[in-house]
N, C-alpha and C positions, 0 to 999 in steps of 0.2 A: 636552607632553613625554612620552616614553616612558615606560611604568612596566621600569625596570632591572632586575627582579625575572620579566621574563617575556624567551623568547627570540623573537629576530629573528622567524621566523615568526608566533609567535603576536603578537607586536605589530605586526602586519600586518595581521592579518585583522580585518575589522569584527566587531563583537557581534550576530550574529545568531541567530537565532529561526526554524529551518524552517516550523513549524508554531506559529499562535500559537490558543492553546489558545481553547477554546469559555469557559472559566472567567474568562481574561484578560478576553474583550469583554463578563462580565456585569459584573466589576469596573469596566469602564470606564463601561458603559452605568447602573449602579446597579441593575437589573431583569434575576432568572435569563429564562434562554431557555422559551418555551415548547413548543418542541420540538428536538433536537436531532441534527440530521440537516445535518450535514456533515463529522467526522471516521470515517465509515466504522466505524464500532463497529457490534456486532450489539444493536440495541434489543431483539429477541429474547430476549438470555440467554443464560449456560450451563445448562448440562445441571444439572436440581438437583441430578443423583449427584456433579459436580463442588462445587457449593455446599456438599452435605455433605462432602465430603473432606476442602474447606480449612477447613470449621469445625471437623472433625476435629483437621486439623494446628494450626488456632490455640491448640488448650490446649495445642502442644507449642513454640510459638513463642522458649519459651524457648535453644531449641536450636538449633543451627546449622543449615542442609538440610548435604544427602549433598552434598557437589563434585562428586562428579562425577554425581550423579543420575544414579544406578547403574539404578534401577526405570525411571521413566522412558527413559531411553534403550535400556534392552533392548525395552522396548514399541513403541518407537517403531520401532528395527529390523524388531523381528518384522511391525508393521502393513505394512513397505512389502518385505521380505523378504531381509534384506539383513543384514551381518553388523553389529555393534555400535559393531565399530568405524571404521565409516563414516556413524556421527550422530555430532555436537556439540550438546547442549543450549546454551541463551545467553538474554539480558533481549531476546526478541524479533527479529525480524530488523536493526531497528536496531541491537542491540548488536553480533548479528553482524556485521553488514557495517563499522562501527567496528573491530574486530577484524581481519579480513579484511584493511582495507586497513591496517589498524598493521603487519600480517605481510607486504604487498607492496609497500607505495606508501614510496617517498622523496621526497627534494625535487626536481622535476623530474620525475618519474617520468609517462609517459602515461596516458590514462588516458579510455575511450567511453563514451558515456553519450547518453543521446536528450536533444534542447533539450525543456524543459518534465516531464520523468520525475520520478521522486521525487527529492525535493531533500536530504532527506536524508543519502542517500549520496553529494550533494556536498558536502554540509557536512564529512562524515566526509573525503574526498580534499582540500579544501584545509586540513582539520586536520594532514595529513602533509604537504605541501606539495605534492599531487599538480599534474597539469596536466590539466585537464577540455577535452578533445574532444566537443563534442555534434556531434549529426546530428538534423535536422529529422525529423518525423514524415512522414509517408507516408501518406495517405487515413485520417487519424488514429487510426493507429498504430505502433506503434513498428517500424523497419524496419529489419531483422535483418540481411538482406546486407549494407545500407549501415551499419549499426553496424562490420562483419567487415570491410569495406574497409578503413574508415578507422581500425581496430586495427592492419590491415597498412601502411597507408603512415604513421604513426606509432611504431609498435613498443609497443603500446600492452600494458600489463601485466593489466589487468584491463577486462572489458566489462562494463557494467550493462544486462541487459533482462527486463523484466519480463513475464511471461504468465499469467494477462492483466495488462491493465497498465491503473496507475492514472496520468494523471486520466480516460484517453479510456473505461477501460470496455471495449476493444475486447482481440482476442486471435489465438492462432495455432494452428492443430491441431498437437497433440504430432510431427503425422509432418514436417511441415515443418520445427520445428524439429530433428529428430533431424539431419533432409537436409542440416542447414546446417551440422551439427557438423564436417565435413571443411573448412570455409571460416576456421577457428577458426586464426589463425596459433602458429605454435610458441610455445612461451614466454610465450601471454593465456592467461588464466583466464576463462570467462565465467560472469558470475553472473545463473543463473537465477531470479529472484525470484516465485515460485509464493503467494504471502503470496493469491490468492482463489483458489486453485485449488480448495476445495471447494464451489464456486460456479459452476461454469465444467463447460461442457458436455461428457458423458464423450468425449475422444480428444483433450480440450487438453492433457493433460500426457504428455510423451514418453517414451520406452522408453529408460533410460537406464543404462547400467552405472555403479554406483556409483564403482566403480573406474576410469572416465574422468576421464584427469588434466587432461582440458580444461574441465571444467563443475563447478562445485559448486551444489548448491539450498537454495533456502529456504527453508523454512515456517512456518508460524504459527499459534497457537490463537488471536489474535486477534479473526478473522472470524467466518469456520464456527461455531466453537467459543464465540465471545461473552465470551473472555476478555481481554478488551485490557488492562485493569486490573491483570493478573498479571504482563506482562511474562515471556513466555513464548515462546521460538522452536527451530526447529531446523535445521542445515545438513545434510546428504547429502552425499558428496563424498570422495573418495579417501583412504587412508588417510595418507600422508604430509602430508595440508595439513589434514585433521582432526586429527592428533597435535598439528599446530604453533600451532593455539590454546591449547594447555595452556602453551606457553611465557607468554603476555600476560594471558591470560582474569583474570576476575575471578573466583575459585571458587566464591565463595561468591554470584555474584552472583542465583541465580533461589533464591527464597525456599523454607522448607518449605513454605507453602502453595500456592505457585504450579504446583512440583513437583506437588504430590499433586492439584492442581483439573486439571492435563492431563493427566496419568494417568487418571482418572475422566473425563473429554470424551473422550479416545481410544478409550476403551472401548464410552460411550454413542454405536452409530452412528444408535440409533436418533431420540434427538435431534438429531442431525447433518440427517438427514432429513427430520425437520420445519421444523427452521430452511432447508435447500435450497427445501423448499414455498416458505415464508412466505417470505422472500426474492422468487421468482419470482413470487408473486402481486405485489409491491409495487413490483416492476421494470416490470410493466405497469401498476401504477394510477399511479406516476409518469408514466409513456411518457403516460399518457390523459390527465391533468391536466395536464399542461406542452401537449398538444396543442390544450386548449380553451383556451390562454394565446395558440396561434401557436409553439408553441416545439417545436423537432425533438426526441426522443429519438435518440442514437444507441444502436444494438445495445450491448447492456453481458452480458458475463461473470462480473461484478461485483456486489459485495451495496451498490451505487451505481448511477447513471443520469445520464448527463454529458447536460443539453440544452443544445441549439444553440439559440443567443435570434435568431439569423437577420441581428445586426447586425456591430457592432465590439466590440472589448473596453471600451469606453464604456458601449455600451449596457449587455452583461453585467455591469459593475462597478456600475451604476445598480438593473438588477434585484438584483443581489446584497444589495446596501447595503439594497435596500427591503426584502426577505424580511427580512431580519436587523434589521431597525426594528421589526417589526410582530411580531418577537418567535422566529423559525423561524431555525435556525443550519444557515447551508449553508456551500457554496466554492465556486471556482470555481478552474479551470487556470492554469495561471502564466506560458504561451509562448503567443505565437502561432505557428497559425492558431487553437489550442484553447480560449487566452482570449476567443474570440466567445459561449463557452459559461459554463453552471453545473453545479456538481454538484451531486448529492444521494442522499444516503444512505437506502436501504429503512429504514422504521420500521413500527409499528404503524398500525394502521388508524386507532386516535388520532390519532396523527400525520400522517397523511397526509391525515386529515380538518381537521386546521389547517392543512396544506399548500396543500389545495385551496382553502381561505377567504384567505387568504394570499398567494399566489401571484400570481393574476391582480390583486389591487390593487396589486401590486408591478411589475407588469411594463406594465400600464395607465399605472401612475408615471412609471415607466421612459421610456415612448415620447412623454408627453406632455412629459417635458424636454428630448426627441429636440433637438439644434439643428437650425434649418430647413437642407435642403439633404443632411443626413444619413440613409444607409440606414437605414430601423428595420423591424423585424421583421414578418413578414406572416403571420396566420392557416394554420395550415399541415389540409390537408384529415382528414387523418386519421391516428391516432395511428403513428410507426413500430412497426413489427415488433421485441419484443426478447424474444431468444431463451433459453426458461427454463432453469435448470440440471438 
């Protein structure tokens, strides 16, 4: 029976859980993970200039932060050059896109989106009652024209695309995407979701006037920056539809400390640039180690590495479940064709030295409960090409 205390839509929608947490499956399994390389967190770290800021701000904790993160957000301006009032601080790009579509989406309301993209942001559209339009990937990745059609033969209010984009890793040079902006129908908003772009090889992020009332972005200290913990994000995006989150927002919702740790990351580019290193060294020792498993890398942009386990989403869910037995937290993709694959997240060389122990017993696993008659994966000659940040 319905709980009468919640409205129609919401007692429609199932209890779901986009992402179920690395913490949920130690619960389950009774035993923490021994490496942690599947929620795309920066194993890296922040900048310790940020570590000290938020320890700074913890003796102030008694205090409310600024609403409107006053400091931060002029910083944030000034980094990409742009007036003030065309950033939104927010709890991460999650919150914002929550936000976003509480200010667009109705019940009924259209609404693009790639099959297999972050899910997330569908969680957030059937929370308004949006109507989710996917479009299949494209030589696996997300494909921009075919997003832009199928907004215009829907009427679609908002577009979700990501660059790069997570789960495939893959990406689009900023000039291409600029060239697409005329294909953007009247009255969609497309949201640019940039959450790796300090990862992503310099001419992936486009030349865009802030004051394009067609696009808004998004970004994150998560990554790059190794603050995922803080829940810390920011939108770019015209002044009218930045104004218009102050109607719903939460103000108070990004903490003193979270405030003051991206302000300190922002600053420090010079750690930015050692984590872009490490990153790209760990993009090819995964690429090498999945290779001597039989398993493709594909090109990744990403502070991740999606391989191709070469069979079916059987196979892939077989390897997965093994790595993640034997004590290593990965993911894998959610749509097919992408669910043939795994991901995995750049870690330390620690880790990837568990990786490497790891892996090939799992995938060995894997193909020995192959059922007869079924494609399983084939030794692949040599590791792919993937291209550093």
């Amino acid at each position: 029976m319905p709980d009468p205390r919640l409205t129609p839509l919401v007692a429609s929608l199932p209890a779901t859980v986009p992402f179920v947490g690395p913490e949920a499956l130690e619960r389950t399994r009774g035993v923490a993970f021994r490496a942690r390389l599947g929620a795309n967190e920066s194993t890296f770290g922040p900048s310790p200039a940020a570590v000290e800021a938020m320890a700074r701000a913890a003796r102030d904790a008694w205090m409310y932060a600024d609403p409107e993160a006053h400091e931060l957000r002029h910083a944030i301006a000034a980094h990409h050059g742009v007036d003030p009032a065309h950033v939104m601080v927010g709890e991460g790009i999650d919150g914002l896109l929550g936000l976003l579509v509480r200010l667009t989406v109705d019940p009924g309301t259209a609404v693009v989106t790639s099959d297999g993209a972050y899910p997330t942001f569908n969680y957030h559209v059937a929370g308004f009652g949006g109507v989710l339009h996917r479009v299949p990937y494209r030589d696996d990745a997300e494909d921009l024209p075919a997003l832009l059609a199928r907004a215009r033969d829907t009427g679609a209010r908002l577009v979700y695309f990501a660059n790069p984009d997570n789960p495939m890793g893959s990406w689009h040079a900023g000039s291409t995407i600029a060239a697409a902006l005329d294909a953007i129908p009247d009255g969609t908003t497309l949201i640019l979701d940039e959450a790796y772009i300090d990862l992503a090889p310099p001419g992936t992020a486009p030349r865009i006037d802030p004051a394009d009332p067609r696009v808004i972005r998004m970004r994150t200290f998560s990554k790059g920056h190794g603050l995922a913990g803080a829940r810390v994000g920011y939108a770019l995006g015209p002044r009218p539809l930045i104004a218009a989150f102050d109607r719903v927002r939460n103000h108070f919702g990004v903490s003193r400390m979270g405030q003051a740790g991206a302000l300190a990351a922002l600053a420090d580019t010079g750690w930015l640039t050692q984590v872009q290193a490490q990153v790209a060294a760990a993009r090819t020792q995964i690429a090498t180690i999945g290779a001597a498993c039989g398993l493709t890398a594909l090109p990744s942009a990403t502070n991740f590495v999606t391989l191709d386990c070469g069979g079916d989403a059987a196979l892939a869910r077989r390897v997965l479940d093994g790595t993640i037995a034997r004590g290593v937290f990965i993911r894998m993709p959610f749509a097919a064709p992408g669910n043939r694959c795994i991901r995995i997240s750049c870690g330390r060389p620690a880790d990837l030295d568990l990786l490497a122990e790891v892996l090939p017993q799992a995938v060995a696993a894997a193909r020995a409960a192959t059922p007869t008659g079924t494609p399983a994966a084939t030794p692949a000659a040599t590791p792919a090409p993937v291209t550093p940040a």
